[in-house]
N, CA, C and O of each residue as an XYZ file, in Angstrom:
260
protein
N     118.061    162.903    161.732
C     116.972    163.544    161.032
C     117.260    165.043    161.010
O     117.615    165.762    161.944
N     117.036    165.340    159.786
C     117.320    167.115    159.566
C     116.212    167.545    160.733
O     115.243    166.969    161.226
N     116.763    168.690    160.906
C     115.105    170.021    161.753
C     115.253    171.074    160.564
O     116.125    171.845    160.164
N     114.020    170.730    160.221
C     113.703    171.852    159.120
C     112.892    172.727    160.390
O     112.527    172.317    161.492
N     112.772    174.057    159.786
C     111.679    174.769    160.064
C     110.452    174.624    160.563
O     110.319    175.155    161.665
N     109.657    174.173    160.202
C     108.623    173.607    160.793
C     109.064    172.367    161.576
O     108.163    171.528    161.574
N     109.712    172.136    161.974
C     109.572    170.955    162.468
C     109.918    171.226    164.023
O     110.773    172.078    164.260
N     109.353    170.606    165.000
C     109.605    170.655    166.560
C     110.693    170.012    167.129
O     111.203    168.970    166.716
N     111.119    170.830    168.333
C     112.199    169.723    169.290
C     111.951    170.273    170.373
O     111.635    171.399    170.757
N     112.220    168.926    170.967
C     111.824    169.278    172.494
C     113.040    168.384    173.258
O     113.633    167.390    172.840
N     113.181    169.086    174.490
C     114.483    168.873    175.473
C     113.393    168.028    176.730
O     112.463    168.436    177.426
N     114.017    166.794    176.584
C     113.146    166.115    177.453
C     114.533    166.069    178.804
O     115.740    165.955    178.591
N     114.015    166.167    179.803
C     115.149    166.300    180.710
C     115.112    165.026    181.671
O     113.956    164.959    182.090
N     115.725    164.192    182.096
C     115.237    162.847    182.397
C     116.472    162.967    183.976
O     116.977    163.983    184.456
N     116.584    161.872    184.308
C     117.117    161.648    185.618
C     117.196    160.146    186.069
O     116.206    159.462    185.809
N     118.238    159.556    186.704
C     118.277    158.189    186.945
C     117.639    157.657    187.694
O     117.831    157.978    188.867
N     116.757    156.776    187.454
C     115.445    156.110    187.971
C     114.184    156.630    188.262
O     113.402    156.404    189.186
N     114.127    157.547    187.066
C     112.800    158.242    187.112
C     111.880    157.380    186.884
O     112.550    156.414    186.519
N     110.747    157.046    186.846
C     109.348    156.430    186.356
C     109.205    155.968    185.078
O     108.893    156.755    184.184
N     109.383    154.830    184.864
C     109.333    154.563    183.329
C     108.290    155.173    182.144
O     108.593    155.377    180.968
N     107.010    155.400    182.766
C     106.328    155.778    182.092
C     106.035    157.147    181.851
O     105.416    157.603    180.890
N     106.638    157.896    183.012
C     106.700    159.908    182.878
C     107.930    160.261    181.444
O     107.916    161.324    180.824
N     108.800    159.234    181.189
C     109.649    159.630    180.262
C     108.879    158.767    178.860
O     108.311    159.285    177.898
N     109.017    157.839    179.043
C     108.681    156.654    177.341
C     107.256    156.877    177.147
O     107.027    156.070    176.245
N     105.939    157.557    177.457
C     105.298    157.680    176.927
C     104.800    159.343    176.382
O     103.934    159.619    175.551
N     105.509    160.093    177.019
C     105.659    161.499    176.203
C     106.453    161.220    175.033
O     106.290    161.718    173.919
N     107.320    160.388    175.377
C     108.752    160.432    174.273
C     108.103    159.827    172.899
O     108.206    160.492    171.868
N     107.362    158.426    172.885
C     106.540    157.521    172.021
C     105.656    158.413    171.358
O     105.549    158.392    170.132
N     104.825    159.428    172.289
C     103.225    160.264    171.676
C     104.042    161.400    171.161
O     103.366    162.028    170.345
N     105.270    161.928    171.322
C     106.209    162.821    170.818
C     106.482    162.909    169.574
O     106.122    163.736    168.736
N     107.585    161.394    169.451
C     107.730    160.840    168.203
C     107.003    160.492    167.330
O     107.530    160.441    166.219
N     105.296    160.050    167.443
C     104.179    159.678    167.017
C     104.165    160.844    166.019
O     104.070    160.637    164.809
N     104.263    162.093    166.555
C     103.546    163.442    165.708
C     105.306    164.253    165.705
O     105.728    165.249    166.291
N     106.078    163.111    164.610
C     106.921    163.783    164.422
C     107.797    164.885    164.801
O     108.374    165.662    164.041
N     107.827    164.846    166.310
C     108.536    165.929    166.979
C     109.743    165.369    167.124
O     109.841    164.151    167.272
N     111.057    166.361    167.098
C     112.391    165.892    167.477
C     112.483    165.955    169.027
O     111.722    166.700    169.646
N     113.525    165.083    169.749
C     113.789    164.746    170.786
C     114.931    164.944    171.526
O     115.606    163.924    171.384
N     115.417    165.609    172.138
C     116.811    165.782    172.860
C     116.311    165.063    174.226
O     115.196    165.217    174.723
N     117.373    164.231    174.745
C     116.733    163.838    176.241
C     118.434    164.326    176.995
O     119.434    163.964    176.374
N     118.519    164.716    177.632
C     119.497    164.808    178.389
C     119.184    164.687    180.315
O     118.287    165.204    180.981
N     120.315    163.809    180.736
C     120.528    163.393    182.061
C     121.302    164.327    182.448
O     122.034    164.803    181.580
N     121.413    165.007    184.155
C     122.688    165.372    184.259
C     123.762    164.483    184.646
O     123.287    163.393    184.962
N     125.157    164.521    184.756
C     126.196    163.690    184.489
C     126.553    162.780    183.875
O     127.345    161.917    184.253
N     125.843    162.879    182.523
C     125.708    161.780    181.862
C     126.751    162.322    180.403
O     127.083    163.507    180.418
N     127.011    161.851    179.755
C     127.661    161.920    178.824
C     126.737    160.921    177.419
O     126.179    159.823    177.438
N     126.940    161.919    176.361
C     126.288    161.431    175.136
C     126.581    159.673    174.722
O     127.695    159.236    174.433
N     125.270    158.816    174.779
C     125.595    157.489    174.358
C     125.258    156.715    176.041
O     124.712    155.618    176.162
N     125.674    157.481    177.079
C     125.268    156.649    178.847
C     123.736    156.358    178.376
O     122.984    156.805    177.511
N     123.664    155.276    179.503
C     122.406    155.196    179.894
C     121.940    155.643    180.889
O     122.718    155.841    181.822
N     120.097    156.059    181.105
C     119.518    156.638    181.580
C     118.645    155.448    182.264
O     117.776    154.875    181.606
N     118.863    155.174    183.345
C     118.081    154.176    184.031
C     116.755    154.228    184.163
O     116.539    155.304    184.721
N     115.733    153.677    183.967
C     114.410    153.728    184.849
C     113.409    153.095    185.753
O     113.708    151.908    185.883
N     112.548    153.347    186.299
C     112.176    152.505    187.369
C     110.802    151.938    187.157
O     110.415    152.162    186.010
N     109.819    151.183    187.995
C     108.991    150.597    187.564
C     108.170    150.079    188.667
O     108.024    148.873    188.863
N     107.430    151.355    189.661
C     106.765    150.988    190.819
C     105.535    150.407    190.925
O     104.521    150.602    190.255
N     105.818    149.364    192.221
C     104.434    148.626    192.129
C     103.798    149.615    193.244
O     104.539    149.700    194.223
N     102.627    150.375    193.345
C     102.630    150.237    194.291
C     101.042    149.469    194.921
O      99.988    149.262    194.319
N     101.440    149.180    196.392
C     100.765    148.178    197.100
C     100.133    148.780    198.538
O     100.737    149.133    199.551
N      98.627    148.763    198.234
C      98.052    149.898    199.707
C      98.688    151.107    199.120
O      98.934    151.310    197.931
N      98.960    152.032    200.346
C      99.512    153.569    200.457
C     101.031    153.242    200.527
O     101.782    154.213    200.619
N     101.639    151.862    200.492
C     102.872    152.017    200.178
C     103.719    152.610    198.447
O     103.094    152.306    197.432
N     104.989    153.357    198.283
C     105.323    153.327    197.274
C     106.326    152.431    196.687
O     106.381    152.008    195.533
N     106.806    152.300    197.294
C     108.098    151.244    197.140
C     107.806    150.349    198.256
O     107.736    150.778    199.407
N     107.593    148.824    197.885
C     107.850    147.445    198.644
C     109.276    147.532    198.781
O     109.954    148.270    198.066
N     109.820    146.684    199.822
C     111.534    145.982    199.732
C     111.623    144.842    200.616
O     112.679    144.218    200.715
């Protein structure tokens, strides 16, 4: 997608096994209102994947195992 002038971008900065929902629902309400998106990981190279995570948590625990 071109960036015209008016148009927004934003540098979403992400990290491996961050919270699924602190990244994909800024990114979704982002894209919603036509904003452009850069996400960059560090050590990652253009095309890697960016892992994410998906906590239950249970009581005052954060992570079960």
């Amino acid at each position: 997608m071109a960036n015209s002038k008016s148009q927004k971008t934003v540098l979403l900065l992400c990290g491996d096994y961050m919270e699924d929902y602190e990244v994909m629902d800024p990114l979704q309400a982002l894209l919603a209102y036509g904003v452009s998106i850069d996400a960059f990981c560090f050590g990652k190279k253009a095309g890697d994947i960016c892992r994410t995570a998906i906590h239950q948590p249970h009581g005052h625990q954060v992570v079960s195992l």
